[in-house]
N, C-alpha and C positions, 0 to 999 in steps of 0.2 A: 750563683749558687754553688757551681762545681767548687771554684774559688773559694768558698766558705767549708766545703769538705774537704778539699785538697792542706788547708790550712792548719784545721781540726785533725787526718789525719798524722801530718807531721809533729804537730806538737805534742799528739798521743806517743808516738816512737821516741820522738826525745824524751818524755817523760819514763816510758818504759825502760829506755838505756840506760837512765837515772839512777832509777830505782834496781834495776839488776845491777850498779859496778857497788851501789851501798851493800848490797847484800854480798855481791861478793868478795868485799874489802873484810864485809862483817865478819862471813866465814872463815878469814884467814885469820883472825884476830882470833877467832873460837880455838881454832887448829893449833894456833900459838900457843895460847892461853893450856891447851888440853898437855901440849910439849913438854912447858916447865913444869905443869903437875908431875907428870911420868916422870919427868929427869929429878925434882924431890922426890919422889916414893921411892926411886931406884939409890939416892945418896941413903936416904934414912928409912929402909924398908921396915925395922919394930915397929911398933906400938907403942913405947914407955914414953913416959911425959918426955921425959929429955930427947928423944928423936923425933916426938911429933913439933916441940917450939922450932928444934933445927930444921925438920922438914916444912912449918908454914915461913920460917925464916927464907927457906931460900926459894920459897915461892914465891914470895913476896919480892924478895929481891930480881929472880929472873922477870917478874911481870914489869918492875921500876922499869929495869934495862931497857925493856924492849914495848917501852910506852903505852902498855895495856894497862885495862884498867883493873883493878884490885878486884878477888873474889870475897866473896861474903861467908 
């Protein structure tokens, strides 16, 4: 029976280590993701149509580079 907890709790820790390196890979992707916004806001800080397509352009393009995934 210890045997059956001892088991039960190692494969809970594996599991949680799991689940904490997703999250914190996820995090780094968010941090990424929040980077290339800022660094378009700061190329094309107006508002007029013509700086906001240049500004999702090169959001768009820093998110390609750097293999995230596309904002909505």
């Amino acid at each position: 029976m210890i045997r059956i907890a001892v088991v039960f709790a190692a494969f809970l820790a594996a599991s949680s280590a799991q689940a904490s390196q997703q999250g914190t890979q996820m995090m780094k992707n968010w941090k990424a993701a929040d980077l290339c916004a800022k660094k378009a806001q700061q190329a094309f800080p107006n508002y007029t149509a013509e700086n906001n397509a240049k500004r999702d352009a090169a959001l768009k393009q820093c998110l390609e580079q750097q293999n995230l995934p596309p904002r909505q």
